[in-house]
C-alpha positions as CSV (number, residue, x, y, z in Angstrom):
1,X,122.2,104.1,128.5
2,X,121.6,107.7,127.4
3,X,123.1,108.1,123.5
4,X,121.9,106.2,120.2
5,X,124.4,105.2,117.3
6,X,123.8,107.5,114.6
7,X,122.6,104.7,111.9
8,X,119.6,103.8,114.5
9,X,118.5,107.4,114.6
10,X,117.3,107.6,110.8
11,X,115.9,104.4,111.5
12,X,114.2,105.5,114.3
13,X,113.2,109.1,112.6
14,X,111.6,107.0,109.5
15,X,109.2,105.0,111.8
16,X,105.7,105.1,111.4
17,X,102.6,105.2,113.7
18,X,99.1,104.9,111.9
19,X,100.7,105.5,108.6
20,X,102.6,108.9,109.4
21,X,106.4,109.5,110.9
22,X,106.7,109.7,114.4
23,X,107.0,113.1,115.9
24,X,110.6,113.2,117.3
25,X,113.3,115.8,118.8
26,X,116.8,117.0,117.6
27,X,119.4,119.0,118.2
28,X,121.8,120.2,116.0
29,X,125.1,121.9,115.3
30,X,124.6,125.4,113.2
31,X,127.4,125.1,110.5
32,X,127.3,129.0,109.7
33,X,125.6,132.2,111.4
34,X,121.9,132.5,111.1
35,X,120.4,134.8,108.5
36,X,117.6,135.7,110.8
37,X,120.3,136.8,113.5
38,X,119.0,134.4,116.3
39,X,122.0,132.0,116.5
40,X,125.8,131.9,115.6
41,X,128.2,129.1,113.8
42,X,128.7,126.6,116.2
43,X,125.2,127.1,118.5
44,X,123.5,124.7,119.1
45,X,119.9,124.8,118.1
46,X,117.3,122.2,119.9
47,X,113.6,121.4,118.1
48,X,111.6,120.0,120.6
49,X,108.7,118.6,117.5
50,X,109.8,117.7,114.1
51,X,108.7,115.3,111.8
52,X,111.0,112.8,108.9
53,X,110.2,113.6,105.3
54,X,113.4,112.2,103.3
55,X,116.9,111.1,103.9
56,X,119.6,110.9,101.0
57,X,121.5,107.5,101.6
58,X,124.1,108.0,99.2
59,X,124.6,112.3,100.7
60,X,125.2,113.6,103.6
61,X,121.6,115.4,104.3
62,X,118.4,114.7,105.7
63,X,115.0,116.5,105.2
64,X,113.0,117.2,108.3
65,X,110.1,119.2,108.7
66,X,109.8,121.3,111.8
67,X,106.5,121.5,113.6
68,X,104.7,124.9,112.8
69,X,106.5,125.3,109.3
70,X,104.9,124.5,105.9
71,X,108.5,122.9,104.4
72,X,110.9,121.2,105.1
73,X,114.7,121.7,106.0
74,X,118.2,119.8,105.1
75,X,119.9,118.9,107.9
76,X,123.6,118.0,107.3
77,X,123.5,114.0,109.3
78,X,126.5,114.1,111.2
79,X,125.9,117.7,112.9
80,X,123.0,116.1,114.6
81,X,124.6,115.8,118.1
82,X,121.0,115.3,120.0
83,X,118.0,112.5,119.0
84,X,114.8,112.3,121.6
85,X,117.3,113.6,124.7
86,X,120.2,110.6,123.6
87,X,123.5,112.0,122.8
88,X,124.4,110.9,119.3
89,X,127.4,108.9,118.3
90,X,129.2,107.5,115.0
């Protein structure tokens, strides 16, 4: 089977190995246009390497470090349509 409910993703994305978060790959749903130009509202946007740092259980967001930046980014959950090449679903 190639998709994953979209509770066992943050489950998955907060597993550790030898202490630290599993490195782990997303796609995701832009909500608006980039400020940098590079994608449009509605593009989807694939990160091959990124790494948990917090989730909000009572929001709607999750941080999640992408490999080669210094901080982390919020991710909106539900716009997450791709975890580790399994289609996400509610």
């Amino acid at each position: 089977m190639n998709r994953i409910k979209q509770t066992e993703v943050f489950a998955q994305m907060q597993a550790k190995e030898n202490g630290r978060y599993r490195p782990f790959s997303f796609s995701y749903v832009r909500l608006s246009d980039s400020r940098e130009g590079n994608g449009e509202a509605g593009s989807i946007v694939h990160y091959p390497v990124a790494f948990f740092c917090s989730i909000h259980t009572i929001g709607d967001t999750v941080n999640i470090r992408i490999q080669g930046d210094i901080h982390p980014k919020k991710f909106l959950k539900c716009m997450i349509v791709k975890f580790n090449g399994k289609k996400v679903y509610a």
